[in-house]
gemmi code that builds the backbone of each chain (N, CA, C; Angstrom):
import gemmi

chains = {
    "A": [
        ("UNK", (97.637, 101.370, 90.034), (96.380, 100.644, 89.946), (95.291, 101.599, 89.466)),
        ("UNK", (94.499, 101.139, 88.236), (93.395, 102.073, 87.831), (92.532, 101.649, 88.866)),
        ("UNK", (90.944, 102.535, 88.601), (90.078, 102.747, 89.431), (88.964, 101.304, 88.280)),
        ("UNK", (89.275, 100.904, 87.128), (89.044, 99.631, 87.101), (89.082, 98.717, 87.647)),
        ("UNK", (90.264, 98.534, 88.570), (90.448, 97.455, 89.326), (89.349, 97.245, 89.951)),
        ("UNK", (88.723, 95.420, 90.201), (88.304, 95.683, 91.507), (87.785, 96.086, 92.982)),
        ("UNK", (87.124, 96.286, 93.547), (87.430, 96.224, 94.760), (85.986, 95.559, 95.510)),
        ("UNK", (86.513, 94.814, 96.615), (85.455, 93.986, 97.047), (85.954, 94.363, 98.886)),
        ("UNK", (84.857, 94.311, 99.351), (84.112, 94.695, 100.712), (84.438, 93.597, 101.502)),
        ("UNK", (84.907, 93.336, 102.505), (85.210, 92.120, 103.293), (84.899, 91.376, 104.586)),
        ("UNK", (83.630, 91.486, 105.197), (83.651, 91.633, 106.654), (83.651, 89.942, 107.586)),
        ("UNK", (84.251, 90.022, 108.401), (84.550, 89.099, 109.504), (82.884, 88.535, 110.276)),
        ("UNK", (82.703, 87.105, 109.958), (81.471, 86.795, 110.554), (81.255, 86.015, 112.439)),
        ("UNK", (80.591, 86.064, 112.786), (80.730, 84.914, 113.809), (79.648, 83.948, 112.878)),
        ("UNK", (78.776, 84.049, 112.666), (77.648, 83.612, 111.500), (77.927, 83.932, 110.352)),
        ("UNK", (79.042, 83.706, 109.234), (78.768, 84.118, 107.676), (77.934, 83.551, 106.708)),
        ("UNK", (76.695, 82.392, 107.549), (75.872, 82.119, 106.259), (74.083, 83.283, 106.958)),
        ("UNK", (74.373, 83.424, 108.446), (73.047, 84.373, 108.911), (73.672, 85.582, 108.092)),
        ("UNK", (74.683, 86.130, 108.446), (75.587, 87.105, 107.657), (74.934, 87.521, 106.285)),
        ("UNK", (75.630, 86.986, 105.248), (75.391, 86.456, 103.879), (73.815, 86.826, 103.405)),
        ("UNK", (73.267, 85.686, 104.274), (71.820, 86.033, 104.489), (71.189, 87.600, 104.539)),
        ("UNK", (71.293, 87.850, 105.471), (70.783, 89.239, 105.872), (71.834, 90.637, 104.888)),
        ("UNK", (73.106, 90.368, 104.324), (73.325, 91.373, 103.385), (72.683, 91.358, 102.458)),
        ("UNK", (72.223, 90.155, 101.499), (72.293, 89.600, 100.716), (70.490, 90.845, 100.618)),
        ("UNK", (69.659, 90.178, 100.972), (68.436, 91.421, 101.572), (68.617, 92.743, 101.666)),
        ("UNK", (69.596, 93.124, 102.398), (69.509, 94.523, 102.933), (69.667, 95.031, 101.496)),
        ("UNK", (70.803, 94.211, 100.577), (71.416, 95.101, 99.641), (70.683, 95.177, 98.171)),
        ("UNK", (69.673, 93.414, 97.946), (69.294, 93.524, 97.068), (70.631, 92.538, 96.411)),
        ("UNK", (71.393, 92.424, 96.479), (72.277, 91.331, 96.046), (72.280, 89.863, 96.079)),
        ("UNK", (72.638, 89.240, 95.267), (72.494, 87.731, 94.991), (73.709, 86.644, 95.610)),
        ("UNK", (73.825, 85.867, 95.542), (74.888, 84.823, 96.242), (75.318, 84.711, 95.078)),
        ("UNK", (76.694, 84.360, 95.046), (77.918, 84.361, 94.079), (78.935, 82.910, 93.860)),
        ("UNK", (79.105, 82.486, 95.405), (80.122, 81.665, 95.548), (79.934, 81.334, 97.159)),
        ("UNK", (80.623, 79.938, 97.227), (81.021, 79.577, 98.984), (81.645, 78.821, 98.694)),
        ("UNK", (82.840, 78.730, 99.454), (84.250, 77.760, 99.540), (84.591, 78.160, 100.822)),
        ("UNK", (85.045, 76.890, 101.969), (85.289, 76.984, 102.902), (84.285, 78.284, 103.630)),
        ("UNK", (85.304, 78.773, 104.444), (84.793, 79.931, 105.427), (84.213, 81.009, 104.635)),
        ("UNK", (84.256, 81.289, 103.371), (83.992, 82.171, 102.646), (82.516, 81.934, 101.919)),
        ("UNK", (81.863, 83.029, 102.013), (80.849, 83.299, 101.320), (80.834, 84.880, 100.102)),
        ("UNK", (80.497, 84.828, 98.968), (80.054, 85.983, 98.158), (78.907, 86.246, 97.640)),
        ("UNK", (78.870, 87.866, 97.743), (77.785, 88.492, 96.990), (77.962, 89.210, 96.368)),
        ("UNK", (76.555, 88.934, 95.154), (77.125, 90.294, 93.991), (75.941, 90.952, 93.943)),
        ("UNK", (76.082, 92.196, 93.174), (74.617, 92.896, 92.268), (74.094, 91.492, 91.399)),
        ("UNK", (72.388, 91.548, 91.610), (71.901, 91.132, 90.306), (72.613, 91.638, 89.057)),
        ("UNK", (72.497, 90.377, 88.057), (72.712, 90.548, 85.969), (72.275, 92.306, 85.811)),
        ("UNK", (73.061, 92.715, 85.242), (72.740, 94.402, 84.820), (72.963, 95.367, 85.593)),
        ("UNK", (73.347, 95.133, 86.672), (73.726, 96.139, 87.962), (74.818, 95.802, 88.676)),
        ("UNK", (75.162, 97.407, 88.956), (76.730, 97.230, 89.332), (77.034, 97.721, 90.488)),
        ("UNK", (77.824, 97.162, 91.345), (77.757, 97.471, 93.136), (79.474, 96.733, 93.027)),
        ("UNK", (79.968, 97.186, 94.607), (81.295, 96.100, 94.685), (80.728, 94.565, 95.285)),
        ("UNK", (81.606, 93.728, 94.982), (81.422, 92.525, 95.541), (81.393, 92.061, 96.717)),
        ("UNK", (80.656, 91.572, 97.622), (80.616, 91.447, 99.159), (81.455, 89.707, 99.207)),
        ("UNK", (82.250, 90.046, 100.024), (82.885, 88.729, 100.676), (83.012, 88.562, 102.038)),
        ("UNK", (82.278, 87.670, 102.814), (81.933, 87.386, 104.358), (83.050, 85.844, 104.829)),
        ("UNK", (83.530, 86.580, 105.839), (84.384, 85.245, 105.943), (83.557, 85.134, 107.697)),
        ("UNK", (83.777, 83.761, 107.724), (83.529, 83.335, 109.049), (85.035, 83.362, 109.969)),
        ("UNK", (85.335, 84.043, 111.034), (86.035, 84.056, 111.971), (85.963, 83.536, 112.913)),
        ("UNK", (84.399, 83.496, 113.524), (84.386, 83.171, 114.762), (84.231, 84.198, 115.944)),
        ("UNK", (85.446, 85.596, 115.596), (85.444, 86.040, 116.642), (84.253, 87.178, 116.741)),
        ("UNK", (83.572, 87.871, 117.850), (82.852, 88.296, 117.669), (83.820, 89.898, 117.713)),
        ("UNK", (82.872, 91.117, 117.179), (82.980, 92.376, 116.824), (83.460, 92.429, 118.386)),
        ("UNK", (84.859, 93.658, 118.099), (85.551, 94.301, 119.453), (84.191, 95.326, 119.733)),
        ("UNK", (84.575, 95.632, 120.678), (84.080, 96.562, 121.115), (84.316, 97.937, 120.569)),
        ("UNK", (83.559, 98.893, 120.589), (83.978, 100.111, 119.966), (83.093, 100.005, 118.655)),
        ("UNK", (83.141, 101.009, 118.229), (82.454, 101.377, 116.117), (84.167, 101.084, 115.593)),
        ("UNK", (83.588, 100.153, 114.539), (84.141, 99.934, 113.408), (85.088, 100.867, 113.141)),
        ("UNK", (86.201, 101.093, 112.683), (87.014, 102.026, 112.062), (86.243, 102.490, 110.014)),
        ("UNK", (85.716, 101.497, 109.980), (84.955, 101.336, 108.474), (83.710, 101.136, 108.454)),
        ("UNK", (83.162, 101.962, 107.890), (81.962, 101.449, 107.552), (80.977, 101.303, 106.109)),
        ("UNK", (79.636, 101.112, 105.682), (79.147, 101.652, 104.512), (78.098, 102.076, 104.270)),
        ("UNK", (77.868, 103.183, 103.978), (76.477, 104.426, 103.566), (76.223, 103.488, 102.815)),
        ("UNK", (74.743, 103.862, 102.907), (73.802, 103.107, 102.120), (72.618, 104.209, 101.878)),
        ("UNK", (72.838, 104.553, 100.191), (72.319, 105.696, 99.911), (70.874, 105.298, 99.424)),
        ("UNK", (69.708, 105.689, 100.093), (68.458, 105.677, 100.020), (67.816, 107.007, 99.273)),
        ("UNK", (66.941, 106.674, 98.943), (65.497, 107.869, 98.097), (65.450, 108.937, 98.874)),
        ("UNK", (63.877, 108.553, 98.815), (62.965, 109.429, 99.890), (62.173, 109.023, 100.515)),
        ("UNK", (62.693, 107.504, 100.773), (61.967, 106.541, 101.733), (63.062, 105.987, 102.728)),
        ("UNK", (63.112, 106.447, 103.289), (64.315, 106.544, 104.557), (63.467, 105.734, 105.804)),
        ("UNK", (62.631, 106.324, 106.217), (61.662, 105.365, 107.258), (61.398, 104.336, 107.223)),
        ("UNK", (61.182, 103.735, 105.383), (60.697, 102.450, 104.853), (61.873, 101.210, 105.352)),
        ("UNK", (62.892, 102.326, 104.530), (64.074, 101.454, 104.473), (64.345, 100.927, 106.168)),
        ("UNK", (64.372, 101.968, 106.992), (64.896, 101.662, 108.284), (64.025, 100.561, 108.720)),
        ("UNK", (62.799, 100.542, 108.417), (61.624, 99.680, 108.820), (62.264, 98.314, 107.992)),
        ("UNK", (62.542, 98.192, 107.031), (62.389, 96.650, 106.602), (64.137, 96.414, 107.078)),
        ("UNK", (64.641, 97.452, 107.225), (66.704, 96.681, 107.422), (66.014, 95.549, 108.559)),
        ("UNK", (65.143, 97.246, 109.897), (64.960, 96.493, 111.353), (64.353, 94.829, 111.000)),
        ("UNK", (63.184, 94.903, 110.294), (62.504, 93.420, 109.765), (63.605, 92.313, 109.249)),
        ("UNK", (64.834, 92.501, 108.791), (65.700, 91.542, 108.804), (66.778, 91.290, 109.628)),
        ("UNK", (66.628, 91.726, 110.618), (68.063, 91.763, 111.878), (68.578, 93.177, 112.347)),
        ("UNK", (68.468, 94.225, 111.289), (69.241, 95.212, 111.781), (68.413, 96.050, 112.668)),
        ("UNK", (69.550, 96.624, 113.595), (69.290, 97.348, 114.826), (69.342, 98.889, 114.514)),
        ("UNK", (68.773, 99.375, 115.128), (68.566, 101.809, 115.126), (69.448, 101.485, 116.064)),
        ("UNK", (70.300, 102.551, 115.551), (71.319, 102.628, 116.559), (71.021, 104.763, 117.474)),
        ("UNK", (70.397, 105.130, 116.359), (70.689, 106.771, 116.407), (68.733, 107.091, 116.398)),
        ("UNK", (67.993, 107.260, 117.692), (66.891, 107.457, 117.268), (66.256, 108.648, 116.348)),
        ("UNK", (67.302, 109.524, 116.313), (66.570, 110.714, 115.150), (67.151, 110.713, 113.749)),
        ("UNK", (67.473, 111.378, 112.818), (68.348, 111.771, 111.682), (69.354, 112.636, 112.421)),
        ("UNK", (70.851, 112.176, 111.808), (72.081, 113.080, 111.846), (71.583, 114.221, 110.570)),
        ("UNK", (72.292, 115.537, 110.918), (72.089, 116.488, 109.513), (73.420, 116.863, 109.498)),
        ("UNK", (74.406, 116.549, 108.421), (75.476, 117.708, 108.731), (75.875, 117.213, 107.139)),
        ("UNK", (76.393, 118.531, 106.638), (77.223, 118.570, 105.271), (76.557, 118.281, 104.362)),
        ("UNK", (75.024, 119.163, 104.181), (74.018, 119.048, 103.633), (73.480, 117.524, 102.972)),
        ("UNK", (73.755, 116.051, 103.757), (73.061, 115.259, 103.859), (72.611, 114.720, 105.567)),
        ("UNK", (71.942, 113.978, 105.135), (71.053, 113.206, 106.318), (70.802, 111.607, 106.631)),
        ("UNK", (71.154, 111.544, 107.886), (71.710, 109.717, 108.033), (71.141, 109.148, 109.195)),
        ("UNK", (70.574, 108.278, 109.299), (70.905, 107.231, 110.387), (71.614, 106.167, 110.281)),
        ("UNK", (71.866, 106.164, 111.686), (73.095, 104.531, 111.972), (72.525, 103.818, 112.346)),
        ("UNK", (72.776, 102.337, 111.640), (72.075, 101.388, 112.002), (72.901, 100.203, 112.324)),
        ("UNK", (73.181, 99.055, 112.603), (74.048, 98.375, 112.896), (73.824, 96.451, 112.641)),
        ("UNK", (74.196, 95.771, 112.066), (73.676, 94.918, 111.455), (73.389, 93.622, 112.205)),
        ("UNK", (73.065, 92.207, 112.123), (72.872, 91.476, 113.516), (74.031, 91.201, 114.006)),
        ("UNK", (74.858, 91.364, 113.542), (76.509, 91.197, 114.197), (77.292, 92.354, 114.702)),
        ("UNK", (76.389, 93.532, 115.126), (76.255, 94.751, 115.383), (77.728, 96.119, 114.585)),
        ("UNK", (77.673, 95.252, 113.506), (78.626, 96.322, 112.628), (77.797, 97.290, 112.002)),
        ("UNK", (78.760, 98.742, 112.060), (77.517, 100.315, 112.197), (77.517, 100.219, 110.762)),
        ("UNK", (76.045, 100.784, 109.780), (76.151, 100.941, 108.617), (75.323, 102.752, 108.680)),
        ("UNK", (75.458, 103.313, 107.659), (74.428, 104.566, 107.772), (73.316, 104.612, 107.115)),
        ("UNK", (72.121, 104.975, 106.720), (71.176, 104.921, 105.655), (71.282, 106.686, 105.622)),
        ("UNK", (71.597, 106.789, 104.172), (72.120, 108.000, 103.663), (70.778, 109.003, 102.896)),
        ("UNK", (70.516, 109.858, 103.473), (69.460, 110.370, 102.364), (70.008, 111.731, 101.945)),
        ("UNK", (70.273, 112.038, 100.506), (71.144, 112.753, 99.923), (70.363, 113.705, 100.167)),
    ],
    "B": [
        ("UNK", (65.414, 97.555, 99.239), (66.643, 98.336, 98.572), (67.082, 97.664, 97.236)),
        ("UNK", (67.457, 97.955, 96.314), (67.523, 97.758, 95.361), (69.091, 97.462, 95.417)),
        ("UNK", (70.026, 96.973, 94.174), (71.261, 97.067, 94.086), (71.852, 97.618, 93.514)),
        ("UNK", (70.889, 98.854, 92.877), (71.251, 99.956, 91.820), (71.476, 100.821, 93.060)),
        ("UNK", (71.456, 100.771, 94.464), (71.429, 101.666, 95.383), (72.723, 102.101, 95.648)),
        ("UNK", (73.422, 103.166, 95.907), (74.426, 103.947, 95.726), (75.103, 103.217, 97.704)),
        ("UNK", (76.712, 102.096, 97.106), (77.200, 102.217, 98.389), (78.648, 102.892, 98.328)),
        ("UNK", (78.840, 103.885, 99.693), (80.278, 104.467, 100.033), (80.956, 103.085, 101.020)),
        ("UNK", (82.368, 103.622, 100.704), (83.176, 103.206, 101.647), (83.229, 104.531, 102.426)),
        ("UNK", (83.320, 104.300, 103.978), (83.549, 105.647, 105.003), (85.015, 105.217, 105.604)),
        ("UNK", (85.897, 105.495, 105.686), (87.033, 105.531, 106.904), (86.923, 106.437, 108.030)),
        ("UNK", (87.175, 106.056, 108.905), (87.825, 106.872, 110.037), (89.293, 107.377, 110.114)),
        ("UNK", (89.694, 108.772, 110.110), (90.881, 108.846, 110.024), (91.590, 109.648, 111.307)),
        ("UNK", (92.586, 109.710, 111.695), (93.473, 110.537, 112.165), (94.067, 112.050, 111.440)),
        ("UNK", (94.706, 111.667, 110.175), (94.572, 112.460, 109.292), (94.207, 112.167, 107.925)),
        ("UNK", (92.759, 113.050, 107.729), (91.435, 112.919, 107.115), (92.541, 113.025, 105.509)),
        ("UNK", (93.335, 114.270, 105.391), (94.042, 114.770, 104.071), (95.146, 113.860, 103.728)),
        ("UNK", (96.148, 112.971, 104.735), (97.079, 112.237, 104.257), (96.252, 110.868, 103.930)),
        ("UNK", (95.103, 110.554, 104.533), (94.453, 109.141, 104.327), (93.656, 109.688, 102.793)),
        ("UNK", (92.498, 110.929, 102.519), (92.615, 110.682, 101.348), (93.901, 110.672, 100.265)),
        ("UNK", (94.997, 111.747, 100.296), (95.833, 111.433, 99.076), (96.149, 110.172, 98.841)),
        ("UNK", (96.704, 109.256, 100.046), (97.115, 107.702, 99.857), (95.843, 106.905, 98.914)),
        ("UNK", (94.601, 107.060, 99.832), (93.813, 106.459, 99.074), (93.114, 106.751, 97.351)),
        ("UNK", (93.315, 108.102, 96.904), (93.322, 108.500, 95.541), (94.090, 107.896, 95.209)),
        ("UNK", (95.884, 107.807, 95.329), (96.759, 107.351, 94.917), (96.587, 105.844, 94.736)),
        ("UNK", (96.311, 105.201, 95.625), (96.534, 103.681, 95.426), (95.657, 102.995, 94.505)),
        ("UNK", (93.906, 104.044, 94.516), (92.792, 103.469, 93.874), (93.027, 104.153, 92.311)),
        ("UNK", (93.451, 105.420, 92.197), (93.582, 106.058, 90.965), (91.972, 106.393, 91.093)),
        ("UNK", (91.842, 106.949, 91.855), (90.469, 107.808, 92.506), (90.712, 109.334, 92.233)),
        ("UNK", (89.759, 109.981, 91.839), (90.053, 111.588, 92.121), (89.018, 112.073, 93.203)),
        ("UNK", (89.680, 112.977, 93.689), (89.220, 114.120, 94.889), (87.675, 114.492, 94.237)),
        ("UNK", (86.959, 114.079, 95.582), (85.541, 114.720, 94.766), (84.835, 116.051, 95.412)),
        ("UNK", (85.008, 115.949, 96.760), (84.322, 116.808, 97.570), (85.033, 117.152, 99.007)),
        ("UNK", (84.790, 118.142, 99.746), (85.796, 118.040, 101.234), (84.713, 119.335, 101.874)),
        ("UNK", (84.231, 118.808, 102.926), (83.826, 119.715, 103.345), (83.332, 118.990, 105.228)),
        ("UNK", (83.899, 120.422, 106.015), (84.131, 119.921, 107.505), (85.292, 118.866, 107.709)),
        ("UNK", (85.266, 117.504, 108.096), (86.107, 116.378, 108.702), (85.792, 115.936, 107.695)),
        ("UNK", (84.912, 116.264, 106.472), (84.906, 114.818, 105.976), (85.759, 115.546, 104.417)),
        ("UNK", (85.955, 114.101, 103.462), (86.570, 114.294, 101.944), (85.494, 113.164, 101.688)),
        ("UNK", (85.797, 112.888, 100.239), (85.403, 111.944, 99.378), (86.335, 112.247, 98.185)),
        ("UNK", (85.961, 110.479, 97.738), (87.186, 110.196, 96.355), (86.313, 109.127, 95.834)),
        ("UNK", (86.197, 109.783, 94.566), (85.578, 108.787, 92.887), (86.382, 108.212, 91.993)),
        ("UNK", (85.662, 107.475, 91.357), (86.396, 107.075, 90.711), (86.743, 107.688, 89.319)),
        ("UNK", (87.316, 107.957, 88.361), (87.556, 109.052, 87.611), (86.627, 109.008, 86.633)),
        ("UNK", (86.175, 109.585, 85.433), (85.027, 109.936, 84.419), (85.472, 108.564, 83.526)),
        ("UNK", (84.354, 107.732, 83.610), (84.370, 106.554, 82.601), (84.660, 105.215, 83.603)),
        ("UNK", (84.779, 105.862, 84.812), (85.066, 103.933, 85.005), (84.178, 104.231, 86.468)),
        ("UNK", (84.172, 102.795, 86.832), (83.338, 102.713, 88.006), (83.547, 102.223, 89.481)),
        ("UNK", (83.280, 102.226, 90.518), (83.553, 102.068, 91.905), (82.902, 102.845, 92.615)),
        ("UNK", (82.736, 101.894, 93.866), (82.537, 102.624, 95.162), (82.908, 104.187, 95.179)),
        ("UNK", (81.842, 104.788, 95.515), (82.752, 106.159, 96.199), (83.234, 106.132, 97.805)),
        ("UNK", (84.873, 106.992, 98.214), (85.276, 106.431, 99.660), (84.755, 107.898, 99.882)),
        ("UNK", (84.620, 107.638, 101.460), (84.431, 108.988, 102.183), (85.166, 109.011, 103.519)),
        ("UNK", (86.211, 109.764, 103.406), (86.840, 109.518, 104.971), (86.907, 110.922, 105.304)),
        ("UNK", (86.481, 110.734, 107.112), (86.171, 111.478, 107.848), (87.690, 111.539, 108.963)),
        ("UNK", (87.667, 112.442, 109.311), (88.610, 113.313, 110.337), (87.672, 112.656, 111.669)),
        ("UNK", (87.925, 111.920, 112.728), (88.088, 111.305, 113.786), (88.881, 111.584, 114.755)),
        ("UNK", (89.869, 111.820, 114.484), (91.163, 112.006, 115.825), (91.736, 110.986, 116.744)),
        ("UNK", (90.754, 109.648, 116.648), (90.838, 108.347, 117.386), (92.026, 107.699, 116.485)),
        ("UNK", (92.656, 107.040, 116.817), (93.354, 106.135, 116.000), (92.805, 104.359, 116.137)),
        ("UNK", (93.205, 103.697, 115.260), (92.962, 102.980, 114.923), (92.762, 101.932, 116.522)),
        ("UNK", (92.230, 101.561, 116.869), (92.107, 100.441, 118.057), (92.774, 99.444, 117.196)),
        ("UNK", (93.445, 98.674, 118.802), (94.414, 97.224, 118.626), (93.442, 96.039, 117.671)),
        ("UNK", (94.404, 95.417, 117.331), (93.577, 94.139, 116.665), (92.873, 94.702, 115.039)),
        ("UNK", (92.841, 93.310, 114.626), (92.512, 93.615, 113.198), (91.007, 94.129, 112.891)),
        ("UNK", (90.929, 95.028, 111.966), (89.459, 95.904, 111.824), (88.679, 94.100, 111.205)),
        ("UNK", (87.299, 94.954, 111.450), (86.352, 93.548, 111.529), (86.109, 93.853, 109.932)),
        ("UNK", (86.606, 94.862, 108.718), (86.001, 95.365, 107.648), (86.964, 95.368, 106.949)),
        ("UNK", (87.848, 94.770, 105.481), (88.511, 95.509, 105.010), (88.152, 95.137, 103.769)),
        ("UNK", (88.978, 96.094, 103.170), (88.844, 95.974, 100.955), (89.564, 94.805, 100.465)),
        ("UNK", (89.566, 94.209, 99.982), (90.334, 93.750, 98.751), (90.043, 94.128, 97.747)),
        ("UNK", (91.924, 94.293, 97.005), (92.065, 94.879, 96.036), (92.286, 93.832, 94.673)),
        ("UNK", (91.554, 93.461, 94.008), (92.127, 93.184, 92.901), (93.134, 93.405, 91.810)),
        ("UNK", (94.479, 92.664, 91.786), (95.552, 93.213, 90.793), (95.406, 91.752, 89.830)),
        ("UNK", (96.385, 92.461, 88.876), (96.480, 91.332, 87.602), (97.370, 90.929, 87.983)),
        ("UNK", (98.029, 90.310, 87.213), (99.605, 89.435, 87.222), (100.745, 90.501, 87.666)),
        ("UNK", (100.198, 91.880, 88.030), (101.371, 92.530, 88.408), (101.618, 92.609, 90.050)),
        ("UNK", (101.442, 91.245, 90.560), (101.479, 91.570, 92.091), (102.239, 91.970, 92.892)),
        ("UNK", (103.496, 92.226, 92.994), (104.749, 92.617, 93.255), (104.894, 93.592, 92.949)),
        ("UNK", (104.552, 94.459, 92.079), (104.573, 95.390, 90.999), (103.614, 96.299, 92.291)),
        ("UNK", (102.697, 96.227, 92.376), (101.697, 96.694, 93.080), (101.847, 96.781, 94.134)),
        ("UNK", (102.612, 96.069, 94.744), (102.723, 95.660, 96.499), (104.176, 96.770, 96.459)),
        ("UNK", (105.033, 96.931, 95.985), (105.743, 97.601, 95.791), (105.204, 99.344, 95.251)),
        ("UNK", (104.853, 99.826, 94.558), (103.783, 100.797, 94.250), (103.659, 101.562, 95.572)),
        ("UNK", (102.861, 100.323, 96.323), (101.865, 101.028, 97.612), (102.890, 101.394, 98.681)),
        ("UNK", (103.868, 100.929, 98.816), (104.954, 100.675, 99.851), (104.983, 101.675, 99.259)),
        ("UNK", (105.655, 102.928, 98.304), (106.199, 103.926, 98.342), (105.068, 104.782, 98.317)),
        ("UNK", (103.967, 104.676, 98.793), (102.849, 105.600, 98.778), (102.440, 105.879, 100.431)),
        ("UNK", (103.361, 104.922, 101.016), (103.300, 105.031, 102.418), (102.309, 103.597, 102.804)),
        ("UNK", (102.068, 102.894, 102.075), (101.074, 101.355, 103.414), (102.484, 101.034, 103.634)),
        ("UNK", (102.355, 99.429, 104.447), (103.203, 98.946, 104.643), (102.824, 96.910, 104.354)),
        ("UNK", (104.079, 96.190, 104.288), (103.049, 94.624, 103.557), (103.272, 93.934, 104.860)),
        ("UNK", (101.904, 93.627, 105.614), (102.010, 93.152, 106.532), (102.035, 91.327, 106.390)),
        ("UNK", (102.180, 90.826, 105.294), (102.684, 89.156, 105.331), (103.734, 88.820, 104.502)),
        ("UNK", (104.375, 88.483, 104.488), (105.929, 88.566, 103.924), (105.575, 87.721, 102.476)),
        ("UNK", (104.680, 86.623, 102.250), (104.713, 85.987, 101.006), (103.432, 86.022, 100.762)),
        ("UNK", (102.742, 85.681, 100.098), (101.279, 85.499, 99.545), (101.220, 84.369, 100.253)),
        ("UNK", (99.306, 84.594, 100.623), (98.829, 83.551, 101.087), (97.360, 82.888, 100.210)),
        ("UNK", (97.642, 81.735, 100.286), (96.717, 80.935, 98.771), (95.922, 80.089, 99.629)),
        ("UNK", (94.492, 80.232, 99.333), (93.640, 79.603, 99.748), (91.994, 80.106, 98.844)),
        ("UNK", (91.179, 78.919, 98.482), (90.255, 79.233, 98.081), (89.968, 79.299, 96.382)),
        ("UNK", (91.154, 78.745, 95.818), (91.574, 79.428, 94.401), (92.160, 80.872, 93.769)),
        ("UNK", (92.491, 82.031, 95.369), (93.209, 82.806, 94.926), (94.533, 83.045, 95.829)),
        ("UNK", (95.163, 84.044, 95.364), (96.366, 84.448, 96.419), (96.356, 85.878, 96.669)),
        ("UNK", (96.652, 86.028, 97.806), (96.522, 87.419, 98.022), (97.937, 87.392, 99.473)),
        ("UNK", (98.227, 89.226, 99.212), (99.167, 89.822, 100.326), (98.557, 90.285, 101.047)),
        ("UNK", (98.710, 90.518, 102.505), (98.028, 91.660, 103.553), (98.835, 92.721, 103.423)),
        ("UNK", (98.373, 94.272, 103.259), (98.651, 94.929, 103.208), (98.154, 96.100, 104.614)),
        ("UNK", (98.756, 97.058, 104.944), (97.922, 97.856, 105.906), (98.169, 99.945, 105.226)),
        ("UNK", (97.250, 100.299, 105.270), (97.331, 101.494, 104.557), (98.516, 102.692, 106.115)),
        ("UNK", (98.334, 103.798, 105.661), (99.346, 104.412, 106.114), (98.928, 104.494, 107.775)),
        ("UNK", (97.246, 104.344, 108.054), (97.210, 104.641, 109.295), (96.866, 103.076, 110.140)),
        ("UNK", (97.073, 102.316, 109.298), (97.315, 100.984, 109.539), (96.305, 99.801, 109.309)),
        ("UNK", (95.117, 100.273, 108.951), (93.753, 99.572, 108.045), (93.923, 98.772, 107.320)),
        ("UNK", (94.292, 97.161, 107.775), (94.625, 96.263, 106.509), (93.775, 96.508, 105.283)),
        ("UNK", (94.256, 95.873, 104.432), (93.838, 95.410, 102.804), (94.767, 94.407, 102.278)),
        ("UNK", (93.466, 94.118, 101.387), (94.389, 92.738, 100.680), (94.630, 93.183, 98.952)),
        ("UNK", (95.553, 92.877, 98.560), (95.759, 92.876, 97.073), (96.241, 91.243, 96.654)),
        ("UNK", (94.822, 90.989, 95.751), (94.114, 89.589, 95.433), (95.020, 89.495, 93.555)),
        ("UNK", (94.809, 88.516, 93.607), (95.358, 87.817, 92.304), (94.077, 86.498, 91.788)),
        ("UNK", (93.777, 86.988, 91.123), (92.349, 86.055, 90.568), (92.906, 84.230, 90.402)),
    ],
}
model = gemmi.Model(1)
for chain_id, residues in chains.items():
    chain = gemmi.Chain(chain_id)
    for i, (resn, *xyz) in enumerate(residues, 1):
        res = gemmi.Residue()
        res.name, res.seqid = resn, gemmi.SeqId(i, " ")
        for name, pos in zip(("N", "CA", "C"), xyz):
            atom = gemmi.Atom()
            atom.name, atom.element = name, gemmi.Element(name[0])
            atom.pos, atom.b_iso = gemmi.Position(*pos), 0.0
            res.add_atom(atom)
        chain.add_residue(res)
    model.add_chain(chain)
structure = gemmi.Structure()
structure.add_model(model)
structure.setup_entities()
């Protein structure tokens, strides 16, 4: 398989249209498609990101962090960003900056409390 | 946030070096960086994707299915592919394709057991 292929992001909703909703914001991405339990998102025309697909499950997040997660690489507005995720559902999970391996992160966790990082290179 | 904004895939691994080679291998990703617990893998010069970043954890995977996974997009070579990965070490966790939505796809689980799907448009 080339690195052409594909690849699309998949996460389990108890809510996949609040879901949908609130990626759809965080990321700057547009709605794509809905059939059944499934919802998609893409990059806006001219921009290129992987494809988000939210399925509704039902069940809610186990307990524990995610085995997966996704950096979300920010500027030099890291505060801003954390400020408007919080303004759409998402939760601080980490009240200071992580520093290690010469970048810098907080964890944040989304309204369905799956961990994401905001990455500042 | 914009959607020109730079997203990683992160894993959690057990072993950080056998989870990246599998995952270079399966994506046709090259080795980008390794430093502490963590690696990263790009996609090669000219084409595009997510960059992954998997980290050294030591936890293994908790019971039950991760709330996050990839799908992989293949062409008409689905068998072809599902076979591929099997000798790269995943394993096919649904015995036939399952069709719903207008596509078909296999469950697959990578070597430390992280489903994925390989989709057929």
């Amino acid at each position: 398989m080339a690195a052409t292929t594909e690849i699309h992001v998949t996460f389990d909703c108890v809510n996949v249209d609040a879901q949908a909703a609130f990626w759809a914001q965080a990321l700057g991405y547009v709605p794509h498609g809905a059939a059944g339990q499934y919802r998609s998102l893409v990059p806006p025309p001219g921009l290129t990101g992987p494809k988000f697909v939210l399925q509704q499950t039902g069940e809610p997040k186990p307990a524990g962090k995610n085995r997966f997660h996704l950096d979300l690489v920010v500027g030099d507005h890291l505060d801003a960003e954390v400020s408007r995720l919080i303004g759409l559902g998402a939760t601080r999970l980490t009240p200071g900056t992580i520093d290690e391996a010469g970048t810098s992160w907080v964890v944040m966790a989304d309204p369905e409390g799956n961990e994401f990082c905001l990455v500042v290179r």
